[in-house]
PyMOL Python script that loads the backbone (N, CA, C, O; Angstrom):
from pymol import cmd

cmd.read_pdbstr("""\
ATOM      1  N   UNK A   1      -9.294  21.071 -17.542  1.00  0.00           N
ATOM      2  CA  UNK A   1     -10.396  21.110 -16.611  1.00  0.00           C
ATOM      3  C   UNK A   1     -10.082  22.144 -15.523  1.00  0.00           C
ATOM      4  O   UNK A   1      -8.960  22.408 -15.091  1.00  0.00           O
ATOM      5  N   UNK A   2     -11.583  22.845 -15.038  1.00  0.00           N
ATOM      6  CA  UNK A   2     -11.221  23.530 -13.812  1.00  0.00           C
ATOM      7  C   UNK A   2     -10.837  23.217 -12.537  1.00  0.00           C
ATOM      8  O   UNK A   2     -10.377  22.084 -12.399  1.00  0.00           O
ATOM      9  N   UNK A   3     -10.929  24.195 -11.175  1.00  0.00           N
ATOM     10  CA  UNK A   3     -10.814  23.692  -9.804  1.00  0.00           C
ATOM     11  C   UNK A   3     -12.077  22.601  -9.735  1.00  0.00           C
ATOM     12  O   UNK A   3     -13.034  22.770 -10.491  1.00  0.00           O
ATOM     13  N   UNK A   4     -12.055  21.609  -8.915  1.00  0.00           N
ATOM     14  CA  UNK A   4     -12.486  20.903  -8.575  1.00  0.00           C
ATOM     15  C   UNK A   4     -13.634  21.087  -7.197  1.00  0.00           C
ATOM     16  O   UNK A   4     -13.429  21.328  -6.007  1.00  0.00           O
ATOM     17  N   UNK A   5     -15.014  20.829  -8.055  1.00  0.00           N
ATOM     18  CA  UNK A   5     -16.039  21.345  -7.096  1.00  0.00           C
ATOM     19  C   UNK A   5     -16.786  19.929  -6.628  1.00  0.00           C
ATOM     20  O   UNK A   5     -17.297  18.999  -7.253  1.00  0.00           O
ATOM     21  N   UNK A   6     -16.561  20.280  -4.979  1.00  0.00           N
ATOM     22  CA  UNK A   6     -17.180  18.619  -3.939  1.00  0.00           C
ATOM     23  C   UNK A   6     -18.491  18.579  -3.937  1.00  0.00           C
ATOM     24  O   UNK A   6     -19.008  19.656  -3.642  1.00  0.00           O
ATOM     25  N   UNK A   7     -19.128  17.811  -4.136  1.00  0.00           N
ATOM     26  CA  UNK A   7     -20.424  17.601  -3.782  1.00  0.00           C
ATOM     27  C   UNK A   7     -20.877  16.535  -2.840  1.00  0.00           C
ATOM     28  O   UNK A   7     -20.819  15.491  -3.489  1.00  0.00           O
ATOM     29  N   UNK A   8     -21.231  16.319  -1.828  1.00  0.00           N
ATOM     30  CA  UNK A   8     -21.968  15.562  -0.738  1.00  0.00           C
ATOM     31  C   UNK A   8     -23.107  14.272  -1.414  1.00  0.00           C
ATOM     32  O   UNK A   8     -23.743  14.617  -2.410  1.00  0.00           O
ATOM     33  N   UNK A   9     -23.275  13.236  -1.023  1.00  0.00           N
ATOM     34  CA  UNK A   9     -24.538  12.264  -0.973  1.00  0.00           C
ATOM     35  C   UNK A   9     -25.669  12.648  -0.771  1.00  0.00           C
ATOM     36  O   UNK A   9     -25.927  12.782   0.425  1.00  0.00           O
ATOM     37  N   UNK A  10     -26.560  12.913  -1.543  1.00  0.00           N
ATOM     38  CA  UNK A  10     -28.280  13.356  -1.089  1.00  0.00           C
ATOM     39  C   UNK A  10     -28.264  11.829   0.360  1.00  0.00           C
ATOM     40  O   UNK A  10     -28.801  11.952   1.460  1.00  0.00           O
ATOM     41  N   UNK A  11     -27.704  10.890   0.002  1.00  0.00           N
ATOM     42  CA  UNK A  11     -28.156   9.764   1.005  1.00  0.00           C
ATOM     43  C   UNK A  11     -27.108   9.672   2.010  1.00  0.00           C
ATOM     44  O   UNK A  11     -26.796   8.522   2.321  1.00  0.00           O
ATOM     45  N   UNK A  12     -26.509  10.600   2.576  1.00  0.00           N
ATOM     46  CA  UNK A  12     -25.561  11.346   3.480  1.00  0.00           C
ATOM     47  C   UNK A  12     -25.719  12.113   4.547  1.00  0.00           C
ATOM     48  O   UNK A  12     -25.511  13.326   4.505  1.00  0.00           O
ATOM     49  N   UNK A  13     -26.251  11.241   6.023  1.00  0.00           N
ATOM     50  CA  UNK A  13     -26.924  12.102   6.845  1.00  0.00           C
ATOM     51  C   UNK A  13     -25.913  12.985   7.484  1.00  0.00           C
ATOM     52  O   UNK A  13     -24.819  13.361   7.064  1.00  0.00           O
ATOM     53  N   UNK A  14     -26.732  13.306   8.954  1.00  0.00           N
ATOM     54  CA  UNK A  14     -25.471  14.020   9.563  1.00  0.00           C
ATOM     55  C   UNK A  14     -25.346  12.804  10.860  1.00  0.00           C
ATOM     56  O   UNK A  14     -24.487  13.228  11.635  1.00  0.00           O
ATOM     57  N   UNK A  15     -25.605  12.170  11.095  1.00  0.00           N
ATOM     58  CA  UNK A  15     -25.659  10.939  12.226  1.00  0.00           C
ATOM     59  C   UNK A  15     -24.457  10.298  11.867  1.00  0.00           C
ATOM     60  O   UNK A  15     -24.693   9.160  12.271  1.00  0.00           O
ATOM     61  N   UNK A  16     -23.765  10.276  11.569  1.00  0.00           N
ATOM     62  CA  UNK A  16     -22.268   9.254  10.925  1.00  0.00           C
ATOM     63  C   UNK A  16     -22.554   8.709  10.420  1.00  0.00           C
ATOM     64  O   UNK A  16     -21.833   7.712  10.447  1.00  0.00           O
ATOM     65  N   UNK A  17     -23.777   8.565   9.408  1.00  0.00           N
ATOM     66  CA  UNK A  17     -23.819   7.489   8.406  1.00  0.00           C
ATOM     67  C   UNK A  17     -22.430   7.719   7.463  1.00  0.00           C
ATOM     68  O   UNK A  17     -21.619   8.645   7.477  1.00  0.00           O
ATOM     69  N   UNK A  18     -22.500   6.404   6.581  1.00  0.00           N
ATOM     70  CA  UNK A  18     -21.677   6.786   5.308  1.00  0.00           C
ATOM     71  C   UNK A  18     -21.279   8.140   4.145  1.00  0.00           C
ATOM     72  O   UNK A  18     -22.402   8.305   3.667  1.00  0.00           O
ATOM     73  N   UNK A  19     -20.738   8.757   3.717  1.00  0.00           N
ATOM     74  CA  UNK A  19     -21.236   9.570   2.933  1.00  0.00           C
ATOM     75  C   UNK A  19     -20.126   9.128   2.017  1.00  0.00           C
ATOM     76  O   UNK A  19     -19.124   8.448   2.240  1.00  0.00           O
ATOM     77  N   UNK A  20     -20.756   9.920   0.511  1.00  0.00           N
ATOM     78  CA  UNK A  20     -20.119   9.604  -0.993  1.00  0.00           C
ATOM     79  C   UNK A  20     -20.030  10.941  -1.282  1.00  0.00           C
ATOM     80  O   UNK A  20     -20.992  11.706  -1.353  1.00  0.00           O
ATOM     81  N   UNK A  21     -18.656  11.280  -1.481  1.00  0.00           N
ATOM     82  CA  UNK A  21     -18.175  12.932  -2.159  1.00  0.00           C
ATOM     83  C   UNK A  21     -18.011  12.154  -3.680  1.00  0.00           C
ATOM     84  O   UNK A  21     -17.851  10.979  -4.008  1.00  0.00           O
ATOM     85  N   UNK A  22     -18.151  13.610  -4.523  1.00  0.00           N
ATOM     86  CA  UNK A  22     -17.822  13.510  -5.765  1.00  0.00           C
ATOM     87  C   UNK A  22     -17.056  14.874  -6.246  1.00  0.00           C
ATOM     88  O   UNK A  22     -17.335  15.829  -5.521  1.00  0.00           O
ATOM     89  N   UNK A  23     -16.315  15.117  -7.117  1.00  0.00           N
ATOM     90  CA  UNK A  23     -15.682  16.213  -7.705  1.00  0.00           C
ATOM     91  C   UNK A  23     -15.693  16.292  -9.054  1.00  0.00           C
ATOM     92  O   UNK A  23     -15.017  15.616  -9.830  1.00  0.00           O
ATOM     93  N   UNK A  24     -16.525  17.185  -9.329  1.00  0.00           N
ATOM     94  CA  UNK A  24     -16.731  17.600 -10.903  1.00  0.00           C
ATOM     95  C   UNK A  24     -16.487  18.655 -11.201  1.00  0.00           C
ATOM     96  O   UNK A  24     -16.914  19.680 -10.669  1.00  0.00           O
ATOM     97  N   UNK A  25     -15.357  18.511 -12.601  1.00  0.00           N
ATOM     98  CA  UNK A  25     -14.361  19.332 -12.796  1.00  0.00           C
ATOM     99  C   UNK A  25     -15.285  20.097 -14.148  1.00  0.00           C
ATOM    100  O   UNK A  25     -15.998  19.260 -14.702  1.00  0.00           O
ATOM    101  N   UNK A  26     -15.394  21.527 -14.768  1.00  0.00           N
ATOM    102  CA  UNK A  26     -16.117  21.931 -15.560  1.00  0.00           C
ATOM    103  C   UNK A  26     -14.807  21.900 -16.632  1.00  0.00           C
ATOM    104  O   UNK A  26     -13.627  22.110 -16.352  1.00  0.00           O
ATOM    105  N   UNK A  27     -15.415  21.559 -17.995  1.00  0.00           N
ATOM    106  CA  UNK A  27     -14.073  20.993 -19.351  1.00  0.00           C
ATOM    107  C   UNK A  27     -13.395  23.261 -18.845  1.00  0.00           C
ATOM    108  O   UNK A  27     -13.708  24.211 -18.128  1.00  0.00           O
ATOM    109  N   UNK A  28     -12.523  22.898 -19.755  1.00  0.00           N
ATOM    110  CA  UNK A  28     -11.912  24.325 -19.522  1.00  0.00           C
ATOM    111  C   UNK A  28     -11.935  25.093 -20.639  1.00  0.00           C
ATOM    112  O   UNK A  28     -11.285  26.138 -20.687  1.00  0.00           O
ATOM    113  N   UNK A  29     -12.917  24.528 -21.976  1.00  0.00           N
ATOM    114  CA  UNK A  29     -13.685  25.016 -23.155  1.00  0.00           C
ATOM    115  C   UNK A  29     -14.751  26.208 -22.634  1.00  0.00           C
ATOM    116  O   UNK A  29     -15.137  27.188 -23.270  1.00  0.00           O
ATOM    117  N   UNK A  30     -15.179  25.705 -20.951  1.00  0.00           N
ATOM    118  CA  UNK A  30     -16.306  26.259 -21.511  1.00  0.00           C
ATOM    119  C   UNK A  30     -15.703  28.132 -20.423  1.00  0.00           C
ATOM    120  O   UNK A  30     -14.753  28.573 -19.777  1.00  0.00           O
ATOM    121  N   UNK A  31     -17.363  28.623 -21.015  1.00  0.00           N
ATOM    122  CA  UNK A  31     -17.463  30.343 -21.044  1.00  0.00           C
ATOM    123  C   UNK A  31     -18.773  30.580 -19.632  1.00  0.00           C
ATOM    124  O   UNK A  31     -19.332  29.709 -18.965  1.00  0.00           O
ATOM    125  N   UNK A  32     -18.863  31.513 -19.594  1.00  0.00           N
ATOM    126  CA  UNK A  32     -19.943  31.948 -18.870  1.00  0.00           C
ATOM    127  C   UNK A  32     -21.195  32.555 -19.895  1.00  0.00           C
ATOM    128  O   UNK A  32     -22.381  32.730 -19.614  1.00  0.00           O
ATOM    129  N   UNK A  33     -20.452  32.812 -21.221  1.00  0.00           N
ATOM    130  CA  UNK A  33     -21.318  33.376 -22.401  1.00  0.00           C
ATOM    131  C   UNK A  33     -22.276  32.128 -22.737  1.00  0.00           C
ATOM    132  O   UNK A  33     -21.877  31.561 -23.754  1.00  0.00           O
ATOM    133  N   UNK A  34     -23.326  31.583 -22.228  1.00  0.00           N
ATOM    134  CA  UNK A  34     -24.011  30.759 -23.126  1.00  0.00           C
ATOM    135  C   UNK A  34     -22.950  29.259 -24.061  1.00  0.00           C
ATOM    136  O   UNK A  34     -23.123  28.967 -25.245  1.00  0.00           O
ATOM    137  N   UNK A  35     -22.221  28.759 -23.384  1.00  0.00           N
ATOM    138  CA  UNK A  35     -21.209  27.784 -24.705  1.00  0.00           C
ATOM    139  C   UNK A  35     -21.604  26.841 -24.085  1.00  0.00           C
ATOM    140  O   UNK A  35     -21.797  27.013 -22.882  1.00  0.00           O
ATOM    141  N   UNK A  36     -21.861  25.524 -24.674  1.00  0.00           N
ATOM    142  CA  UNK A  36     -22.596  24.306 -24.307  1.00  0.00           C
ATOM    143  C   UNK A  36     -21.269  23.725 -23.705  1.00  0.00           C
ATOM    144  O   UNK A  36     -20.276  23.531 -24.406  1.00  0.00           O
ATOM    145  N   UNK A  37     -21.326  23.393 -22.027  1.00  0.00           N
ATOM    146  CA  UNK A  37     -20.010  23.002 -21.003  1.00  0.00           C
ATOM    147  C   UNK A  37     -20.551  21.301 -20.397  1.00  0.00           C
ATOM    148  O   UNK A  37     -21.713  20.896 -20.421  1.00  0.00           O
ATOM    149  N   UNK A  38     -19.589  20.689 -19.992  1.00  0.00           N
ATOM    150  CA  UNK A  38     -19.882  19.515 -19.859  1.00  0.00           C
ATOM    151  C   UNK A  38     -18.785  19.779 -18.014  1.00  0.00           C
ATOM    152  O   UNK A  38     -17.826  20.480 -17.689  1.00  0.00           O
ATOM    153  N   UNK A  39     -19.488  18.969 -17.445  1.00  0.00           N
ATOM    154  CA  UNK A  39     -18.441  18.777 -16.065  1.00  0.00           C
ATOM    155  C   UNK A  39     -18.323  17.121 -16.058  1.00  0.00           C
ATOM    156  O   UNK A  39     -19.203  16.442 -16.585  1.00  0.00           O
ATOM    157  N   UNK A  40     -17.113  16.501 -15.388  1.00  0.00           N
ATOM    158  CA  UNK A  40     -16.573  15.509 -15.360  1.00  0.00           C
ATOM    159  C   UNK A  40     -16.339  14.920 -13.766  1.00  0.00           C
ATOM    160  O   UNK A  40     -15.619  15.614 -13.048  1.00  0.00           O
ATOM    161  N   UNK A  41     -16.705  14.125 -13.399  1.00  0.00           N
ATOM    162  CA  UNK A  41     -16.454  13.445 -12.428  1.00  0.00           C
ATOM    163  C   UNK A  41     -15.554  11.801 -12.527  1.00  0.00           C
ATOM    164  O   UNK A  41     -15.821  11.097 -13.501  1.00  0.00           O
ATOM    165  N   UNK A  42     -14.635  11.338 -11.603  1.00  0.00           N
ATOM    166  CA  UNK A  42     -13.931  10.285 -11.889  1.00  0.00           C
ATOM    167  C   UNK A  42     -13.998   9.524 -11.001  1.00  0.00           C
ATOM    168  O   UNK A  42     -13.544  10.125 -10.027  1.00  0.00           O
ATOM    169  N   UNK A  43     -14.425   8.094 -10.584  1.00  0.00           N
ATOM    170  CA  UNK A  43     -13.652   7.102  -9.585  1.00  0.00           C
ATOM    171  C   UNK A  43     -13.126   6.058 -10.177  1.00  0.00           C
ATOM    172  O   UNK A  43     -12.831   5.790 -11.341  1.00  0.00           O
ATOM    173  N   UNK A  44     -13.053   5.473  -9.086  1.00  0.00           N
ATOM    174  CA  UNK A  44     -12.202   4.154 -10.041  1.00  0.00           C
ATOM    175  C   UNK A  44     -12.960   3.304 -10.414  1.00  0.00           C
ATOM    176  O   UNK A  44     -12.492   2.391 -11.095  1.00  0.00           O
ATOM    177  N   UNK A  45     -14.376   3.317 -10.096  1.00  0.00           N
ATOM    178  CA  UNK A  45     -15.367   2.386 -10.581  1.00  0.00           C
ATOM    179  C   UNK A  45     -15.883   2.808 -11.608  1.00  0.00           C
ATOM    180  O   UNK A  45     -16.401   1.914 -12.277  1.00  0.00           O
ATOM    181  N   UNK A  46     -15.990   4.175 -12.168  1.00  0.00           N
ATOM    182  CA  UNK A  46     -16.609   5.044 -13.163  1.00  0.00           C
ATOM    183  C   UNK A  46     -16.373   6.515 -13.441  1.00  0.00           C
ATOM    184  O   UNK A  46     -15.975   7.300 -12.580  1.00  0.00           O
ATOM    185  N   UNK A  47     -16.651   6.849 -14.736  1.00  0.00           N
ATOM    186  CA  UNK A  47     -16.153   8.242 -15.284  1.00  0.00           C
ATOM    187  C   UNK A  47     -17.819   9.209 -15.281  1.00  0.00           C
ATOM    188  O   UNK A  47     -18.189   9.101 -16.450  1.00  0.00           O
ATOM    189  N   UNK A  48     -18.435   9.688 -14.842  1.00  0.00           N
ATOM    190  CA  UNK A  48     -19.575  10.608 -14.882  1.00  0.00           C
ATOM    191  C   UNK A  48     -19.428  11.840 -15.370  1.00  0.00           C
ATOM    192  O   UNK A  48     -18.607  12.657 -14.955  1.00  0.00           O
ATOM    193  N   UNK A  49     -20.649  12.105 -16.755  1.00  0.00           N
ATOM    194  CA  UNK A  49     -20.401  13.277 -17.368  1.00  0.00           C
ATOM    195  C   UNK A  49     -21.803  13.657 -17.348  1.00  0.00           C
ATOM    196  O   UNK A  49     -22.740  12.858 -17.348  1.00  0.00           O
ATOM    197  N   UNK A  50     -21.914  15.227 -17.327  1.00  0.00           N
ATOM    198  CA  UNK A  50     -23.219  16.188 -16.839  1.00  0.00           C
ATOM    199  C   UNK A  50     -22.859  17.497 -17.955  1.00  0.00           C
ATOM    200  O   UNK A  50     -21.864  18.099 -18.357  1.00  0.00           O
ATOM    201  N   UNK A  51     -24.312  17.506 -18.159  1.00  0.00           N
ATOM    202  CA  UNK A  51     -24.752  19.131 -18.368  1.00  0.00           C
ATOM    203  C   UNK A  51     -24.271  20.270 -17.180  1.00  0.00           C
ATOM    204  O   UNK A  51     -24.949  20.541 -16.189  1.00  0.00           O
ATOM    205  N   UNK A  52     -22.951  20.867 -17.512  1.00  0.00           N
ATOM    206  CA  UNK A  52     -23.016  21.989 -16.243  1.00  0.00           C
ATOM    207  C   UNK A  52     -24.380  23.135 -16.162  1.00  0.00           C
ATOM    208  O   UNK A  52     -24.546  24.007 -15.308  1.00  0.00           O
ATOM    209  N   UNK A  53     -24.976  22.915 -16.960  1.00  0.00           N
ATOM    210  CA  UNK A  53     -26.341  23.993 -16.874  1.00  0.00           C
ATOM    211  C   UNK A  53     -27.476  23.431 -16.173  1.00  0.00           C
ATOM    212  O   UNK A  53     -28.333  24.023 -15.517  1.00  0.00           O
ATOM    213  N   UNK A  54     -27.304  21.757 -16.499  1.00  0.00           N
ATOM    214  CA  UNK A  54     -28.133  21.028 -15.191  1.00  0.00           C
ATOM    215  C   UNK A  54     -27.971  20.187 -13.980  1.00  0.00           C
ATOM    216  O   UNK A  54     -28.752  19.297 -13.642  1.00  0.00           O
ATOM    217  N   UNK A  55     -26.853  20.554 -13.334  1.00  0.00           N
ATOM    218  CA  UNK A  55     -26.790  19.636 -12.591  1.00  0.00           C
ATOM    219  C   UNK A  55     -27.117  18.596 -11.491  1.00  0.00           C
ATOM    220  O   UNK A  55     -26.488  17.902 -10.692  1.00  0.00           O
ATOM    221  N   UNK A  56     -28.500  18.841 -11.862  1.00  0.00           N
ATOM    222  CA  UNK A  56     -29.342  17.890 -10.580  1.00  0.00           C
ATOM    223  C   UNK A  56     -29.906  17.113 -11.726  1.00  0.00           C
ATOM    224  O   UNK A  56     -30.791  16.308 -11.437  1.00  0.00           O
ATOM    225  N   UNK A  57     -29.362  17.270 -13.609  1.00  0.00           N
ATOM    226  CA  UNK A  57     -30.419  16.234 -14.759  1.00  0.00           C
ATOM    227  C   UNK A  57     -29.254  15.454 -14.565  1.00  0.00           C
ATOM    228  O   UNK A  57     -28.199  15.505 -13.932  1.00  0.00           O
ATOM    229  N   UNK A  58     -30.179  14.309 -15.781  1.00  0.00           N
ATOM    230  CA  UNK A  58     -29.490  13.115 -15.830  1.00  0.00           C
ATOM    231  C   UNK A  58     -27.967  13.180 -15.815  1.00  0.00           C
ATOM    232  O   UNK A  58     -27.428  14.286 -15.773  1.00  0.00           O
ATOM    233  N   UNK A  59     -27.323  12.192 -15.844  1.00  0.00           N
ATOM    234  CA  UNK A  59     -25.548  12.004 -16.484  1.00  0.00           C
ATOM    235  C   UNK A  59     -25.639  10.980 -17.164  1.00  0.00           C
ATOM    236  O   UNK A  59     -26.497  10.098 -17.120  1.00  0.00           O
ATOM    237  N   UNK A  60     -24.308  11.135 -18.126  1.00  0.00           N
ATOM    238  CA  UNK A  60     -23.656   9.441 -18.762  1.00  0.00           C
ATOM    239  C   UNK A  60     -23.186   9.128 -17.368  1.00  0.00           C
ATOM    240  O   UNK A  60     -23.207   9.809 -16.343  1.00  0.00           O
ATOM    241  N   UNK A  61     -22.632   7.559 -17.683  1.00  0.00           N
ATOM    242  CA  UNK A  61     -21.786   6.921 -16.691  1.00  0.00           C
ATOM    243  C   UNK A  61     -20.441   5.975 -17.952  1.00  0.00           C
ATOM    244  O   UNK A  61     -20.891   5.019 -18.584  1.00  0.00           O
ATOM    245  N   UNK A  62     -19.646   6.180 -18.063  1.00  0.00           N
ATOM    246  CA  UNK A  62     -18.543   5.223 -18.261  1.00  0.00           C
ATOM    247  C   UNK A  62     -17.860   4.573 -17.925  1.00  0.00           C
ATOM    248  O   UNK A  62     -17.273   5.388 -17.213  1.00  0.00           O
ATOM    249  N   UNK A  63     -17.240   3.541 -17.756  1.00  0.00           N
ATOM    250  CA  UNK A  63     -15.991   2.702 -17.569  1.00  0.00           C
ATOM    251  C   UNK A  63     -14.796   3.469 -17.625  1.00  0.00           C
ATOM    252  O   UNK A  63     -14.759   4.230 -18.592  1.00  0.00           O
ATOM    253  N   UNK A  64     -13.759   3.495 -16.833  1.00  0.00           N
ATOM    254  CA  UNK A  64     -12.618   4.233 -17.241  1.00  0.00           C
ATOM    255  C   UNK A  64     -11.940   3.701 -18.640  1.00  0.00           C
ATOM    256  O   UNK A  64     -11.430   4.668 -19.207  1.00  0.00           O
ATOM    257  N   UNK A  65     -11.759   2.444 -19.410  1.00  0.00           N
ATOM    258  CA  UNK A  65     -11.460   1.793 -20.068  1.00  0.00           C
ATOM    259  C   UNK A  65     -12.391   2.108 -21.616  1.00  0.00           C
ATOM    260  O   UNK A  65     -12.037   1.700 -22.722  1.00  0.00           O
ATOM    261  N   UNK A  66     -13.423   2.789 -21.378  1.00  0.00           N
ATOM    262  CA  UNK A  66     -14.134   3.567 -22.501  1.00  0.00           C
ATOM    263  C   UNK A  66     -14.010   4.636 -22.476  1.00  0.00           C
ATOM    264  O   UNK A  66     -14.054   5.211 -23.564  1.00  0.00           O
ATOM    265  N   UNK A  67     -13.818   5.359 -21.379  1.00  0.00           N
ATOM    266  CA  UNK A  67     -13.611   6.818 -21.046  1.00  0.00           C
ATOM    267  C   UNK A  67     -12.228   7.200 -21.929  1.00  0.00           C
ATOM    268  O   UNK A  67     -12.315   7.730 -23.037  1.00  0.00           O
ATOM    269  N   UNK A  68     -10.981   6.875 -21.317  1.00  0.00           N
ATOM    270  CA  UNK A  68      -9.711   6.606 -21.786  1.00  0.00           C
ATOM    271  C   UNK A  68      -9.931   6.493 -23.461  1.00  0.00           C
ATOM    272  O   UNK A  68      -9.530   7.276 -24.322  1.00  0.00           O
ATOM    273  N   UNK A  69     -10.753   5.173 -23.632  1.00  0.00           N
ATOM    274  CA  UNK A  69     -10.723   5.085 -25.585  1.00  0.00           C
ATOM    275  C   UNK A  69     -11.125   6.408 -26.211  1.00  0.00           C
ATOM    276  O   UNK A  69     -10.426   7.073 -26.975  1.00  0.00           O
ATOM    277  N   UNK A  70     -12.461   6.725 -25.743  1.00  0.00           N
ATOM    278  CA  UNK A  70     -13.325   8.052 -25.937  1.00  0.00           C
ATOM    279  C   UNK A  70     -11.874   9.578 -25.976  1.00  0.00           C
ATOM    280  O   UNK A  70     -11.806  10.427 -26.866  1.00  0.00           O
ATOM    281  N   UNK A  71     -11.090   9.495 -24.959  1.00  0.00           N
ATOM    282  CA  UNK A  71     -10.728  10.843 -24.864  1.00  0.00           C
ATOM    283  C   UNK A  71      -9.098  10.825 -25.987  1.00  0.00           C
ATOM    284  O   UNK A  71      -8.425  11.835 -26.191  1.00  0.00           O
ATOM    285  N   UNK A  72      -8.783   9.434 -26.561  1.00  0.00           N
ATOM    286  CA  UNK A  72      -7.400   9.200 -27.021  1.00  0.00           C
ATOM    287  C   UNK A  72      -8.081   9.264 -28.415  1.00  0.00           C
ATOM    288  O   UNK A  72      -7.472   9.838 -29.318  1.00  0.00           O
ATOM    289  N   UNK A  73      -9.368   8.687 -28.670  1.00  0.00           N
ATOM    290  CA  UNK A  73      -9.736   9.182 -30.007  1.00  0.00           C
ATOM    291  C   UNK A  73      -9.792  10.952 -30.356  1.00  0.00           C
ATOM    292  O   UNK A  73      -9.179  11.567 -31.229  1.00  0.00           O
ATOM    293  N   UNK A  74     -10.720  11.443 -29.368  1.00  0.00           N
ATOM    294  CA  UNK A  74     -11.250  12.987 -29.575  1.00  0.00           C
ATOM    295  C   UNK A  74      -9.832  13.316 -29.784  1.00  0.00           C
ATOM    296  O   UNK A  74      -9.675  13.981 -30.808  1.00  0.00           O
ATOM    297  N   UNK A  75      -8.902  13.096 -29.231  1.00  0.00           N
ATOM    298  CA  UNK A  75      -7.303  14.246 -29.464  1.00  0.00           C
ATOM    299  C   UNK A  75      -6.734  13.928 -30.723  1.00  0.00           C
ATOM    300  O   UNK A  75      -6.043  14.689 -31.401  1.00  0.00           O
ATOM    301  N   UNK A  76      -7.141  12.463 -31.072  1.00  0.00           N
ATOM    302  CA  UNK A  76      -6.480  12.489 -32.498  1.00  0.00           C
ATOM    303  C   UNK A  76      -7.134  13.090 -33.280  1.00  0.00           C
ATOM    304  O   UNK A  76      -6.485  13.221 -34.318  1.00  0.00           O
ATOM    305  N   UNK A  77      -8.501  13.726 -33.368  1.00  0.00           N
ATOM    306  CA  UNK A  77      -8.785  14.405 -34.402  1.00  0.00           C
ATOM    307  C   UNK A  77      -8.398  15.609 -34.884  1.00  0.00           C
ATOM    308  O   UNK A  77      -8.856  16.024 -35.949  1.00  0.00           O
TER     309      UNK A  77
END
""", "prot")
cmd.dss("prot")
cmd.show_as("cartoon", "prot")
cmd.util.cbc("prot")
cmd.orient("prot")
């Protein structure tokens, strides 16, 4: 995975409310040529995966405990 890019809470004022950072890392497969790239985000409550070409569309959401199964299978192949 790449450097790690922060993103802010749309529900994150500037008054001291609360705010929620996230860091989504782009896989390190991908190109700037057109190659279908996925970015990754992690907490400890959940694993979030995105279209890097859309990132304001939908995401998955995982469990770290499926995430983990998901990424120990893909390497054994």
């Amino acid at each position: 995975m790449s450097e790690l890019a922060w993103f802010k809470s749309s529900y994150s004022g500037n008054e001291g409310a609360n705010c929620v950072e996230v860091a989504w890392r782009k896989s390190s497969y991908s190109t700037n040529e057109g190659a279908q790239c996925v970015e990754v985000a992690e907490t400890t409550a959940a694993v979030l995966v995105r279209d890097s070409k859309d990132k304001s569309g939908p995401h998955l959401t995982f469990e770290p405990d499926a995430w983990e199964a998901f990424l120990s299978f893909a390497v054994s192949l």
